[in-house]
C-alpha positions as CSV (number, residue, x, y, z in Angstrom):
1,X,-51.2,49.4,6.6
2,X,-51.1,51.6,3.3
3,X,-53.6,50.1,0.7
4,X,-51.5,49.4,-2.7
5,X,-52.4,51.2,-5.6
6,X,-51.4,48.3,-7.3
7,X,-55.0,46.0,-9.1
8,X,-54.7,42.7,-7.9
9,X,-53.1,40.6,-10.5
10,X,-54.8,37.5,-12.3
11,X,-53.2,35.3,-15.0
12,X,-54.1,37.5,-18.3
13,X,-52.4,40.1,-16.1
14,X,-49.0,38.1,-15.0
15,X,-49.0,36.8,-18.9
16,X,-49.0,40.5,-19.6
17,X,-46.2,41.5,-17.7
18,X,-44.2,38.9,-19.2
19,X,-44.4,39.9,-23.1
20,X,-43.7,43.5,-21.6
21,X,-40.2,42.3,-20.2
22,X,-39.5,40.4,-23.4
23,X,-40.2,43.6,-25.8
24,X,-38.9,46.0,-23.3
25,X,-35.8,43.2,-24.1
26,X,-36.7,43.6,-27.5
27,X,-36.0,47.9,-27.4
28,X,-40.2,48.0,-27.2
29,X,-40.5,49.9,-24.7
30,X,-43.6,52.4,-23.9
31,X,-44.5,55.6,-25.2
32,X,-43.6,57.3,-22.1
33,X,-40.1,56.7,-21.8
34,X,-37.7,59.2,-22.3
35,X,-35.0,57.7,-23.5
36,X,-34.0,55.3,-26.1
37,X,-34.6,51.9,-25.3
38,X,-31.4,49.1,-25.2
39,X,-31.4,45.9,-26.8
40,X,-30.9,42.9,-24.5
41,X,-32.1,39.7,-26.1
42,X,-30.8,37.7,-23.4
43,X,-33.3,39.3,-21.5
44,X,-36.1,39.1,-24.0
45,X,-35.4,35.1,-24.7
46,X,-35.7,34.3,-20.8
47,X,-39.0,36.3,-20.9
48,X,-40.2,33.9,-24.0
49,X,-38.8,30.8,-21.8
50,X,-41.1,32.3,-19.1
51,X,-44.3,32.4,-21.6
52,X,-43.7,28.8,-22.8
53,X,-43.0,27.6,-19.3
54,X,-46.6,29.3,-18.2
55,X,-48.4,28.0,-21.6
56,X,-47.0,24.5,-20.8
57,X,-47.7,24.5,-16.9
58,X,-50.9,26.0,-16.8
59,X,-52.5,23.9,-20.0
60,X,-55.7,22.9,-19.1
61,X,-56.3,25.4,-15.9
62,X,-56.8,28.4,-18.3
63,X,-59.5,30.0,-19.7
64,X,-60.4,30.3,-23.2
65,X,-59.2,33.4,-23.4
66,X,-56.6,33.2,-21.1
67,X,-55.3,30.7,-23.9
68,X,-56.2,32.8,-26.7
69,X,-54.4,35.7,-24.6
70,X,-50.9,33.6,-24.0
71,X,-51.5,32.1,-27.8
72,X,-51.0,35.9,-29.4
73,X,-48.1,37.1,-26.7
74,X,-45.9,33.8,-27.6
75,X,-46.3,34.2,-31.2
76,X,-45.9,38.3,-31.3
77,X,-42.9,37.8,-29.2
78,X,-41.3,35.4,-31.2
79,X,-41.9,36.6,-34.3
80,X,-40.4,40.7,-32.8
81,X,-37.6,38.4,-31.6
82,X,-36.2,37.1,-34.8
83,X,-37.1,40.2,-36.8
84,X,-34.6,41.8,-34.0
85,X,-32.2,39.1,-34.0
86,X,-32.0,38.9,-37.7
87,X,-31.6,43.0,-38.2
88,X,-28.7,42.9,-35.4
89,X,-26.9,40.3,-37.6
């Protein structure tokens, strides 16, 4: 069996991968990418659904900084979400 090149994933990881979704959603995307980057809210608000559903189901089997981690990604998420929804009209 091929070995994956892929790290073995842990919570700060998976709450990573969601606020990635949500600001590629957002037309955040990386550096990297060639192209321009669409705007699909639909897709960023289920990624924030995601966050909250995590923050609310995992609450008191985190870490400290697992909280502090999912803390910052809720509210930077939010916060790019409105300053997108609001400049889209």
């Amino acid at each position: 069996m091929k070995k994956s090149s892929l790290h073995k994933i842990d919570l700060s990881t998976f709450f990573l991968s969601i606020s990635s979704a949500a600001f590629f959603g957002l037309g955040i995307a990386p550096p990297e990418m060639n192209e321009k980057p669409k705007i699909d809210l639909d897709l960023a608000r289920h990624n924030i659904d995601l966050l909250e559903l995590m923050d609310e189901k995992t609450k008191g089997n985190r870490t400290a900084e697992e909280s502090k981690l999912l803390e910052q990604l809720l509210f930077e998420t939010r916060m790019r979400y409105v300053e997108v929804e609001r400049r889209l009209g």
